[in-house]
Predicted model as a PDB file, atoms N, CA, C, CB and O in Angstrom, pLDDT in the B-factor column:
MODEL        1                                                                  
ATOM      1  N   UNK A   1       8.615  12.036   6.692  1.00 48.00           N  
ATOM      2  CA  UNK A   1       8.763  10.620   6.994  1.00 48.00           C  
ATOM      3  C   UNK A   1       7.669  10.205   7.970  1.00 48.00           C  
ATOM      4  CB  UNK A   1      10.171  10.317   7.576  1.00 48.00           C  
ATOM      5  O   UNK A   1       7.357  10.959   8.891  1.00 48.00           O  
ATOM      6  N   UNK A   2       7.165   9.201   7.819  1.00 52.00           N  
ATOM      7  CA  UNK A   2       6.004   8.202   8.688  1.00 52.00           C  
ATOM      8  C   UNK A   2       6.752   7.887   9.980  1.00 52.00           C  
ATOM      9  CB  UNK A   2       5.532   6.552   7.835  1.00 52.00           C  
ATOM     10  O   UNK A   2       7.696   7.101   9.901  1.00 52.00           O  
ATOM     11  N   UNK A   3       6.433   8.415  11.156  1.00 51.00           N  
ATOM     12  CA  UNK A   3       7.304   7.799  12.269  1.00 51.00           C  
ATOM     13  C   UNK A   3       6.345   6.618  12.575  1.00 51.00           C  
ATOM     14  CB  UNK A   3       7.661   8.865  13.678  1.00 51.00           C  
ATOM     15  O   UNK A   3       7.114   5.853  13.157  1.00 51.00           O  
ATOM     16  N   UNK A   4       5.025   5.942  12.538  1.00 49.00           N  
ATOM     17  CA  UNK A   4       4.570   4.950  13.139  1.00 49.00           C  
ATOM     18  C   UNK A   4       4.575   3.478  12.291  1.00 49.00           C  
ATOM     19  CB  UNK A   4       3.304   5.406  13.546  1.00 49.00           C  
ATOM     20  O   UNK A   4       3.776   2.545  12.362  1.00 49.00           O  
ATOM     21  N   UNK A   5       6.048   3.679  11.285  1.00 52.00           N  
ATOM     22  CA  UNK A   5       6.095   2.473  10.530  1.00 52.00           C  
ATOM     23  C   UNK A   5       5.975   1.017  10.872  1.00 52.00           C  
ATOM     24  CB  UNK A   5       7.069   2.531  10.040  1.00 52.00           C  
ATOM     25  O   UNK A   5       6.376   0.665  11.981  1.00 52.00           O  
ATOM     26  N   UNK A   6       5.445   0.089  10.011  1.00 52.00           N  
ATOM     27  CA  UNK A   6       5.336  -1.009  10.503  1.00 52.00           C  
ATOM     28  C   UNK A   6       6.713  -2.043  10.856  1.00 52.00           C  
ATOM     29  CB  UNK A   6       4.458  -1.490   9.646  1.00 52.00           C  
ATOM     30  O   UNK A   6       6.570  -3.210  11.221  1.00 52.00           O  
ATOM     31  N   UNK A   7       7.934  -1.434  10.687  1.00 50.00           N  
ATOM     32  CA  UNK A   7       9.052  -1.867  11.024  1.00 50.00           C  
ATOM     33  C   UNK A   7       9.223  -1.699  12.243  1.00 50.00           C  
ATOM     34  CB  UNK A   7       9.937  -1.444  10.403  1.00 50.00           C  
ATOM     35  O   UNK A   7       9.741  -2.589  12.917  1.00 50.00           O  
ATOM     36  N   UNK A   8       8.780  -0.394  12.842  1.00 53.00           N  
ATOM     37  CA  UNK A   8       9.153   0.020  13.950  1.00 53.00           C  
ATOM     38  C   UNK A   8       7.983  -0.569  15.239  1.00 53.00           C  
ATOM     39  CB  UNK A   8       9.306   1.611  13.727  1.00 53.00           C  
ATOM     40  O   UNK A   8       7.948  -0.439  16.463  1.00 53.00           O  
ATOM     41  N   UNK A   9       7.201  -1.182  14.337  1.00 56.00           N  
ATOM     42  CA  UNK A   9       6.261  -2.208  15.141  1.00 56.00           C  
ATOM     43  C   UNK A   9       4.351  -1.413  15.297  1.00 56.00           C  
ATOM     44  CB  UNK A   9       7.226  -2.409  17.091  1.00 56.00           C  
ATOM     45  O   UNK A   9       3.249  -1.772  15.712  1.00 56.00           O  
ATOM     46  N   UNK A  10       5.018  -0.144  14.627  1.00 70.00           N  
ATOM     47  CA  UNK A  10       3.438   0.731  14.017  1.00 70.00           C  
ATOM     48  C   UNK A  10       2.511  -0.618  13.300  1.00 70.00           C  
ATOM     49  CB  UNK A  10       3.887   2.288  12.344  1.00 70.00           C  
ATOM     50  O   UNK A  10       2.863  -1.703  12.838  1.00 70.00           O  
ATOM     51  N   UNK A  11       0.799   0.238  13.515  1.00 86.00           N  
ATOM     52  CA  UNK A  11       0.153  -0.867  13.160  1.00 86.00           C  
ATOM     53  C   UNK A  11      -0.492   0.209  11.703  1.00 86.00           C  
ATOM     54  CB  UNK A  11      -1.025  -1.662  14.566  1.00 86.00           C  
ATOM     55  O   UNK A  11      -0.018   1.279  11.321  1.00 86.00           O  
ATOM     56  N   UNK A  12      -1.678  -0.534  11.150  1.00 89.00           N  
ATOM     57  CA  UNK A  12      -1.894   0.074   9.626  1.00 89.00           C  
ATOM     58  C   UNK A  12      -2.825   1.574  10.402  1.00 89.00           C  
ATOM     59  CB  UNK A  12      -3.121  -1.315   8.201  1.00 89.00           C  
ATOM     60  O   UNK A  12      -2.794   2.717   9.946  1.00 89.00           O  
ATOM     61  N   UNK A  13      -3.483   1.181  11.474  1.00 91.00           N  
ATOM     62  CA  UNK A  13      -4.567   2.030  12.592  1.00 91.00           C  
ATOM     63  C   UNK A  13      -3.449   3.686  11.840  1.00 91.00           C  
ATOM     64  CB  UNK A  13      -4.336   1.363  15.232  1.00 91.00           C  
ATOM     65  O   UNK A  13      -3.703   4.537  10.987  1.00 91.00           O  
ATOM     66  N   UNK A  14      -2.066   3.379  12.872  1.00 91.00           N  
ATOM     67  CA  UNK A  14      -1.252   4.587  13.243  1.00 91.00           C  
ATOM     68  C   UNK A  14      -1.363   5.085  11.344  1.00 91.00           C  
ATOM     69  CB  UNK A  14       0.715   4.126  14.165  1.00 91.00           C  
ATOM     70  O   UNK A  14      -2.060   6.043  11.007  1.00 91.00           O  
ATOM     71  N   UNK A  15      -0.641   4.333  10.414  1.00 92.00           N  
ATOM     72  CA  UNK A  15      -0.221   4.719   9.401  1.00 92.00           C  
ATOM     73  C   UNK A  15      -1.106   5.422   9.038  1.00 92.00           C  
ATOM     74  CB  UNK A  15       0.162   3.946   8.650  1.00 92.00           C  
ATOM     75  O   UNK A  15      -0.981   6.646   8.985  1.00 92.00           O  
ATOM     76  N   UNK A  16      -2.188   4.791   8.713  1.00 93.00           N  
ATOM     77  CA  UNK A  16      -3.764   5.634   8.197  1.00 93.00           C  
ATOM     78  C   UNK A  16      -3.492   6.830   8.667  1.00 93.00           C  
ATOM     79  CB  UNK A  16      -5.398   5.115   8.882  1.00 93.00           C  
ATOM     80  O   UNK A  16      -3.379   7.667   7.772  1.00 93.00           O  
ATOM     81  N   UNK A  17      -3.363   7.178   9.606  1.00 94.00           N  
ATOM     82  CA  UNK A  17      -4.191   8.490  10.206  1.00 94.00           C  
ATOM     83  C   UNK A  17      -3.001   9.309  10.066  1.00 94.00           C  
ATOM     84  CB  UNK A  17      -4.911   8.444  11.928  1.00 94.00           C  
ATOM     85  O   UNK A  17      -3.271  10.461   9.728  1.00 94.00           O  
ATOM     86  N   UNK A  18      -1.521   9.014  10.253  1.00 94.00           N  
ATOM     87  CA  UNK A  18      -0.438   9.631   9.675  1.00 94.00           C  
ATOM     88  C   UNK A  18      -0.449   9.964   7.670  1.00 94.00           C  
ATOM     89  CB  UNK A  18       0.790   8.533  10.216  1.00 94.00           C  
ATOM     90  O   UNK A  18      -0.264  11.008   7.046  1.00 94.00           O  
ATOM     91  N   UNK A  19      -0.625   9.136   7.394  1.00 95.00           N  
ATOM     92  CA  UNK A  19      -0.579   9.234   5.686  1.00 95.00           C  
ATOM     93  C   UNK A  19      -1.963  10.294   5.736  1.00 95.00           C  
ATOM     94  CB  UNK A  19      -0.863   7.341   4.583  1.00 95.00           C  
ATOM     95  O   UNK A  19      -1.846  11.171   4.879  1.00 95.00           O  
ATOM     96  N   UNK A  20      -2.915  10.380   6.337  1.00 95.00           N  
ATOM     97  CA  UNK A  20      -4.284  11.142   5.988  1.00 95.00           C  
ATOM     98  C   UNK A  20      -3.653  12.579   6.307  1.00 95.00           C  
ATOM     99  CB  UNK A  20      -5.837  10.673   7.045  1.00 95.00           C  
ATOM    100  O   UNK A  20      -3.522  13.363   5.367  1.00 95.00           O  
ATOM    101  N   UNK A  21      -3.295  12.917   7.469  1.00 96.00           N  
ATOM    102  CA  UNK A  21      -3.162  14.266   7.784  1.00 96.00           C  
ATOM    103  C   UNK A  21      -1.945  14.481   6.244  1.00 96.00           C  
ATOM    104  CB  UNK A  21      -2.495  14.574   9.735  1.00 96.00           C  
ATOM    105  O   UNK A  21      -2.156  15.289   5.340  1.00 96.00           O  
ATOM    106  N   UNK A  22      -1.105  13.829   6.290  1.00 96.00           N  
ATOM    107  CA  UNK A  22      -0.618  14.236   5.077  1.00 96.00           C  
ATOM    108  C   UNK A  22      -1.159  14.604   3.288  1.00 96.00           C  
ATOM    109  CB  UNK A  22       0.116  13.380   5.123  1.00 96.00           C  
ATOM    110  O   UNK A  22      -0.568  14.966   2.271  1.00 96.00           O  
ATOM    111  N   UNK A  23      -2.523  14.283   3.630  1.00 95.00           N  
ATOM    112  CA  UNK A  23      -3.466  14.341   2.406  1.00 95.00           C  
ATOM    113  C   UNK A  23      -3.786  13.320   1.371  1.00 95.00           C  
ATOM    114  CB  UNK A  23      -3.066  15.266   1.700  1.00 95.00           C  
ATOM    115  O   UNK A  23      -4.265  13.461   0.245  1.00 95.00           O  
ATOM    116  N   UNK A  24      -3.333  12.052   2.147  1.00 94.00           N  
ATOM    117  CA  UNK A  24      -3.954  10.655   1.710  1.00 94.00           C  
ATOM    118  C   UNK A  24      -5.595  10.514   1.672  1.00 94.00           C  
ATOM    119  CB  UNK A  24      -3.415   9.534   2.767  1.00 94.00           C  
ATOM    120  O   UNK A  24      -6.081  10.770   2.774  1.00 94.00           O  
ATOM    121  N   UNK A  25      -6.320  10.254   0.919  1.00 93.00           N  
ATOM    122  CA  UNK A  25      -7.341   9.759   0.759  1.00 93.00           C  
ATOM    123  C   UNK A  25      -7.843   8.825   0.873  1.00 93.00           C  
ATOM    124  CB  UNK A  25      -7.530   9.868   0.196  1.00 93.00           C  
ATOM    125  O   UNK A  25      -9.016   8.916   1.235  1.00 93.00           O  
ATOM    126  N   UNK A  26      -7.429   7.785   0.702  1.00 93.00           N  
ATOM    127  CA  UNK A  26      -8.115   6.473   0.533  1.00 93.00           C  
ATOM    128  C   UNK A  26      -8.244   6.016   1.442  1.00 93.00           C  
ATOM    129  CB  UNK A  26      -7.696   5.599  -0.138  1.00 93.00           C  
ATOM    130  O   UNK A  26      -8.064   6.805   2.369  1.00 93.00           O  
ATOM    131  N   UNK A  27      -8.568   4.745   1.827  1.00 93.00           N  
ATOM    132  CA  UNK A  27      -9.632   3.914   2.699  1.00 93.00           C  
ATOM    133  C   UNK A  27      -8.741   3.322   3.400  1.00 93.00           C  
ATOM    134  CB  UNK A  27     -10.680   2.875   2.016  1.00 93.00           C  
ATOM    135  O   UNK A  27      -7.752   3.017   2.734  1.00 93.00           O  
ATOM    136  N   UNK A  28      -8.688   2.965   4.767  1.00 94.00           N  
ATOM    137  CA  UNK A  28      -7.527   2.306   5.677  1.00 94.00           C  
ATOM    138  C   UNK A  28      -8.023   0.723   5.718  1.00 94.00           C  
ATOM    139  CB  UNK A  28      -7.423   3.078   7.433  1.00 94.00           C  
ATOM    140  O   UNK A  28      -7.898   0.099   6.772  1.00 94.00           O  
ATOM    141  N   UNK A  29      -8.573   0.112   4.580  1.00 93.00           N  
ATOM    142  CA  UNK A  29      -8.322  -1.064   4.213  1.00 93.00           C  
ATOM    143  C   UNK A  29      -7.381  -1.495   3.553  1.00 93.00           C  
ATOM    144  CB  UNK A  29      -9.048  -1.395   3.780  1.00 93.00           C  
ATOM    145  O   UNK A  29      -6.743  -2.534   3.715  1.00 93.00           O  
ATOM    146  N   UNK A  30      -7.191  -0.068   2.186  1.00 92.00           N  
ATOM    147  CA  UNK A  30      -6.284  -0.411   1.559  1.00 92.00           C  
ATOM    148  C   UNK A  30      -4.690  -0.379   2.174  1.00 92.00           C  
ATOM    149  CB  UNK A  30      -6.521   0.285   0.536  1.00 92.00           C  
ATOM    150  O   UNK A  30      -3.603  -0.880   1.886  1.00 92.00           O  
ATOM    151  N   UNK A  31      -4.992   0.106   2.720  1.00 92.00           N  
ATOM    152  CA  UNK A  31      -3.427   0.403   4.054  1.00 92.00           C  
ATOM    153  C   UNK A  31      -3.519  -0.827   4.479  1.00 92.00           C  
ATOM    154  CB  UNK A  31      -3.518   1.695   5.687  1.00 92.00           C  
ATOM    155  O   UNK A  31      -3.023  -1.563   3.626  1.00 92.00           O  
ATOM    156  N   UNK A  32      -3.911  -1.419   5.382  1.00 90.00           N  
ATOM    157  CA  UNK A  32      -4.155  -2.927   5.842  1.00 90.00           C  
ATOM    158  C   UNK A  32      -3.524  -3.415   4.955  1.00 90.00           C  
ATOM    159  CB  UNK A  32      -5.546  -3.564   5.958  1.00 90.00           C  
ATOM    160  O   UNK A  32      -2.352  -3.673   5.228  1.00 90.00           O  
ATOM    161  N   UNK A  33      -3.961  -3.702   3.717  1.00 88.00           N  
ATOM    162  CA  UNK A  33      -3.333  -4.750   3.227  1.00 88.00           C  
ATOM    163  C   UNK A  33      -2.337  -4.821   2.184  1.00 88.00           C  
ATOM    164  CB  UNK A  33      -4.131  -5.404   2.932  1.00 88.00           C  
ATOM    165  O   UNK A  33      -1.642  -5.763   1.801  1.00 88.00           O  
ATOM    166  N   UNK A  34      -2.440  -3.325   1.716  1.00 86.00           N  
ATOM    167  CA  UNK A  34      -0.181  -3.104   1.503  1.00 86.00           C  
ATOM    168  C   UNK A  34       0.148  -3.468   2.358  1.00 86.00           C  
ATOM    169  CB  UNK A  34       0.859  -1.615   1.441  1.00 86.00           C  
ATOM    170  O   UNK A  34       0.771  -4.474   2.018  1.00 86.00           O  
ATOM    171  N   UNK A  35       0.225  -3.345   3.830  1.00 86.00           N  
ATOM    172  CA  UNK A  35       1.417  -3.696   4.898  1.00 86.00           C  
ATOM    173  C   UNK A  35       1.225  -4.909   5.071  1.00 86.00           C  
ATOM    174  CB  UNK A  35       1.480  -3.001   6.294  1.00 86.00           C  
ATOM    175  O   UNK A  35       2.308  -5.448   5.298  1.00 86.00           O  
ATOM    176  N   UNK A  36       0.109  -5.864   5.083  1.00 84.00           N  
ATOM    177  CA  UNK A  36       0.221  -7.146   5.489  1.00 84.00           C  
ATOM    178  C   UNK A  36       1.341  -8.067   5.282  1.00 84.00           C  
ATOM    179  CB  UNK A  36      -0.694  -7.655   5.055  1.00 84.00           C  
ATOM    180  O   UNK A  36       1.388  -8.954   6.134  1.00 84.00           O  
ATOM    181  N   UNK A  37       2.223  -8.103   4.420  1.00 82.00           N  
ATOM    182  CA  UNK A  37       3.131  -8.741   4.100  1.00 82.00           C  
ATOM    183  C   UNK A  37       3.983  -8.478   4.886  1.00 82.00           C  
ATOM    184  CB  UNK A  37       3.430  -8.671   3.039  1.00 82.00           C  
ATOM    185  O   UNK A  37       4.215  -9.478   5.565  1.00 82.00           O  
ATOM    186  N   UNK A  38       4.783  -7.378   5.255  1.00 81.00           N  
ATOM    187  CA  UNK A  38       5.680  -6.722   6.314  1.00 81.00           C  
ATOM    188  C   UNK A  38       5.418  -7.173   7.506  1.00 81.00           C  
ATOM    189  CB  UNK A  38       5.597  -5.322   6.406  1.00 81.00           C  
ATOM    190  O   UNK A  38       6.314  -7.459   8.301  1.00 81.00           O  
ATOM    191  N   UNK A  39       3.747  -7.324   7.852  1.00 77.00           N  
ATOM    192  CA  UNK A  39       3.319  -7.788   9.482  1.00 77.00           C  
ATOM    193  C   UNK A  39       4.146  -9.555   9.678  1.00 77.00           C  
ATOM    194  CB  UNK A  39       1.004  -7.931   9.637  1.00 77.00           C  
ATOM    195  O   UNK A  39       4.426 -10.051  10.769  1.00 77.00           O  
ATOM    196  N   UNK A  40       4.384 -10.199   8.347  1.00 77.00           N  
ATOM    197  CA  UNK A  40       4.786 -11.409   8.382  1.00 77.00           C  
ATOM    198  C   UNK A  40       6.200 -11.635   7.862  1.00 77.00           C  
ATOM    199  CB  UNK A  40       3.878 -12.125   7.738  1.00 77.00           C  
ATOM    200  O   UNK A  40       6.717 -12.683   7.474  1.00 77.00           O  
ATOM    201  N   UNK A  41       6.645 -10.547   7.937  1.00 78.00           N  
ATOM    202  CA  UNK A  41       8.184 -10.673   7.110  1.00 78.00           C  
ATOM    203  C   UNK A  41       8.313 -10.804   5.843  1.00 78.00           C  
ATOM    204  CB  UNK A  41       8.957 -11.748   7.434  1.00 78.00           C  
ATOM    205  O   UNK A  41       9.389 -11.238   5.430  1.00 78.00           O  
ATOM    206  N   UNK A  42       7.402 -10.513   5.026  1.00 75.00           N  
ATOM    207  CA  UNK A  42       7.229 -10.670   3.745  1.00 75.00           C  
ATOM    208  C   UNK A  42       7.514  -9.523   2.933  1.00 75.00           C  
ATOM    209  CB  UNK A  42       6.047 -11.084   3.546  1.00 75.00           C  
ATOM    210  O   UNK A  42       7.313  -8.381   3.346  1.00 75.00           O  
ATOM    211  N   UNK A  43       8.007  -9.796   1.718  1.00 74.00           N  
ATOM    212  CA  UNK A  43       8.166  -8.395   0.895  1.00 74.00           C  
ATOM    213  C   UNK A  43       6.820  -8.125   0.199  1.00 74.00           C  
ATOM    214  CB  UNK A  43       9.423  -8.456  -0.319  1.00 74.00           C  
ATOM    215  O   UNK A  43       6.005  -8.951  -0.214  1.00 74.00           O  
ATOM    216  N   UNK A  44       6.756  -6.315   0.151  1.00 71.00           N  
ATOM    217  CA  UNK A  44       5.555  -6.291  -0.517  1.00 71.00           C  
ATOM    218  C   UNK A  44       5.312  -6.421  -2.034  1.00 71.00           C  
ATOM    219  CB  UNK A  44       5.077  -5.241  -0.169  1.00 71.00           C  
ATOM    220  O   UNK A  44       6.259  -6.225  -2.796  1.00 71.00           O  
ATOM    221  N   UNK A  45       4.686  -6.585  -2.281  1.00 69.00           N  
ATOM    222  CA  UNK A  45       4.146  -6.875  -3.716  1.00 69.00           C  
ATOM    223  C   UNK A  45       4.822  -5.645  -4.687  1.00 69.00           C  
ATOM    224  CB  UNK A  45       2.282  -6.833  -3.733  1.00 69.00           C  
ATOM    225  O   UNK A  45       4.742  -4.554  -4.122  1.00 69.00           O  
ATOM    226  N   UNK A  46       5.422  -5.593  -5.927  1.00 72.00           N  
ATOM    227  CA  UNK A  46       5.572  -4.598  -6.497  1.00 72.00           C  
ATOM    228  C   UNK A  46       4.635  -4.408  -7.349  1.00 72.00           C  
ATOM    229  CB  UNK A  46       6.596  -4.520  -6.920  1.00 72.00           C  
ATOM    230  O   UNK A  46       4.135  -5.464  -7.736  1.00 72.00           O  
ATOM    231  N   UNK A  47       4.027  -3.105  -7.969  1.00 71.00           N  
ATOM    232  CA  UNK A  47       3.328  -3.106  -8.698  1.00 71.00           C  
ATOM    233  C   UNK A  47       3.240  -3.564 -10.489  1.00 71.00           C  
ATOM    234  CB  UNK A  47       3.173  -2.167  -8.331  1.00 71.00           C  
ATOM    235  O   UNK A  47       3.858  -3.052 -11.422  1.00 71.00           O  
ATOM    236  N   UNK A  48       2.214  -4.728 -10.514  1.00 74.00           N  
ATOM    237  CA  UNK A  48       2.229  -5.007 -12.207  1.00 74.00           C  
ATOM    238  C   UNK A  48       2.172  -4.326 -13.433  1.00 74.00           C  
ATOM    239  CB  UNK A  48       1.397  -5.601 -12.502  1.00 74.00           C  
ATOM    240  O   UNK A  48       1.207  -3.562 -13.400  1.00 74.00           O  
ATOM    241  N   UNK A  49       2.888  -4.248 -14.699  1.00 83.00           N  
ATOM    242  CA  UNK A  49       2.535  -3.820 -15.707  1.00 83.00           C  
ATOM    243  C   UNK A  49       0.979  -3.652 -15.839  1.00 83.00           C  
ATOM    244  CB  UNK A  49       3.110  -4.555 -16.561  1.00 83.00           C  
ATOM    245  O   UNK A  49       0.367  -4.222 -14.936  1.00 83.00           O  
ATOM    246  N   UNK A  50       0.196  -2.990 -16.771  1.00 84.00           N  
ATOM    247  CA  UNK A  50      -1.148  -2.912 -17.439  1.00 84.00           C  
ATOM    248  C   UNK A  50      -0.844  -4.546 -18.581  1.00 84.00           C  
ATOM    249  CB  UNK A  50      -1.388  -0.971 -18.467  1.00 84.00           C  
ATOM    250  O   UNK A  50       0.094  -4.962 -19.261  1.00 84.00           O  
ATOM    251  N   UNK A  51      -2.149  -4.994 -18.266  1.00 87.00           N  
ATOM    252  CA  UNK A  51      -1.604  -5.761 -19.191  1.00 87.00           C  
ATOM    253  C   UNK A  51      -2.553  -4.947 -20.507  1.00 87.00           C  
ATOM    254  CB  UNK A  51      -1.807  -7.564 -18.839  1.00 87.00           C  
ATOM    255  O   UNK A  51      -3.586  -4.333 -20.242  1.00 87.00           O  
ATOM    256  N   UNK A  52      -2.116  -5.044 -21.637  1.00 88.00           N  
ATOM    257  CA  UNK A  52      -2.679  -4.549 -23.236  1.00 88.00           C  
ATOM    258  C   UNK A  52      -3.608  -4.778 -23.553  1.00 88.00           C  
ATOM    259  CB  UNK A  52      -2.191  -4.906 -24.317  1.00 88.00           C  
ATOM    260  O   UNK A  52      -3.887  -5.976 -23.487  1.00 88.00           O  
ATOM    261  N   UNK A  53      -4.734  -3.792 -24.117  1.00 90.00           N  
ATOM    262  CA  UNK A  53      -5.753  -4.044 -24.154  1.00 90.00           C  
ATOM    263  C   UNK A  53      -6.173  -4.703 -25.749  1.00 90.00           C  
ATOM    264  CB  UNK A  53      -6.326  -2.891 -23.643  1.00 90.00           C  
ATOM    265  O   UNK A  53      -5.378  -4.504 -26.668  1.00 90.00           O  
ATOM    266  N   UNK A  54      -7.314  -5.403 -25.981  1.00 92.00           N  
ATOM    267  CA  UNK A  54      -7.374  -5.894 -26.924  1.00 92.00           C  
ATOM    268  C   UNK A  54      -7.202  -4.773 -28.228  1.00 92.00           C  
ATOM    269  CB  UNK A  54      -8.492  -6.639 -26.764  1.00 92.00           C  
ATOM    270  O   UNK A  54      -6.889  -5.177 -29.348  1.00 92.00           O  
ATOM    271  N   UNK A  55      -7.363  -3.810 -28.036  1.00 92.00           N  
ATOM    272  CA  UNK A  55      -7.200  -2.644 -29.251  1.00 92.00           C  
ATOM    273  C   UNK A  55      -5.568  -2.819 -29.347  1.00 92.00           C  
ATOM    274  CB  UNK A  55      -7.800  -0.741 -28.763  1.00 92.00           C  
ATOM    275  O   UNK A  55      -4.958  -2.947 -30.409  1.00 92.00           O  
ATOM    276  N   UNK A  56      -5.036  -2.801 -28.165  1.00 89.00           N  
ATOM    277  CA  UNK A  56      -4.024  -2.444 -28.528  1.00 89.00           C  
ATOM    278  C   UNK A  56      -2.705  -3.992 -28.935  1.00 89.00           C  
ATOM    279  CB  UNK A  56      -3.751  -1.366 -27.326  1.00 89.00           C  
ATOM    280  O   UNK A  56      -1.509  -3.976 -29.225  1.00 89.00           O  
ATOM    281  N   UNK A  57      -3.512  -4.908 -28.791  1.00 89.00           N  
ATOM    282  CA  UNK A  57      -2.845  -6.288 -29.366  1.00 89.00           C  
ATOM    283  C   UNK A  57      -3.364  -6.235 -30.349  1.00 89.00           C  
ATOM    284  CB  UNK A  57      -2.994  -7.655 -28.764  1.00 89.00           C  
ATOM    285  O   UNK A  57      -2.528  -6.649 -31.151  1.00 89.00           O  
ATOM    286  N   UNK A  58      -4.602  -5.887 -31.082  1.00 89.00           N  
ATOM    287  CA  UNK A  58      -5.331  -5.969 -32.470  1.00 89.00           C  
ATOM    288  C   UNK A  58      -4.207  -5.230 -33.767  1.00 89.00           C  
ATOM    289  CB  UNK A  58      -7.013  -4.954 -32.296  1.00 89.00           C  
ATOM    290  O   UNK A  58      -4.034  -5.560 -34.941  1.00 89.00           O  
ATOM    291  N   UNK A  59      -3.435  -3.843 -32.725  1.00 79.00           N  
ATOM    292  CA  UNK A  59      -2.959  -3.042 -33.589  1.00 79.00           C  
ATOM    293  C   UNK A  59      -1.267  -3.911 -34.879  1.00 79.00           C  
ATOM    294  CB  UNK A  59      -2.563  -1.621 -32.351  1.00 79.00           C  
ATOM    295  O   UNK A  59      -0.735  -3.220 -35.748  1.00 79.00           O  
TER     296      UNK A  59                                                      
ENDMDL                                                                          
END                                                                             
């Protein structure tokens, strides 16, 4: 579990570097701005379907 969550008033800084030692990769922008919504009381975004590619509407 992440103890420096942004509920608990953790900023994206703490998360980054917690999610990394855990073997996260990516860029602490993208952290930034998953949580941004949470910094404002907001729910986060769920992730969208793919939308179909023309091959596969052609079929």
């Amino acid at each position: 579990m992440v103890s420096g969550g942004v509920a608990e008033g953790g900023t994206a800084t703490v998360l980054h570097q917690e999610i990394v030692a855990k073997g996260y990769r990516g860029h602490y922008q993208r952290v930034k701005i998953a949580i941004a919504p949470l910094c404002c009381g907001l729910p986060i975004n769920t992730p969208r379907e793919r939308a179909p590619s023309p091959h596969e509407v052609a079929r």
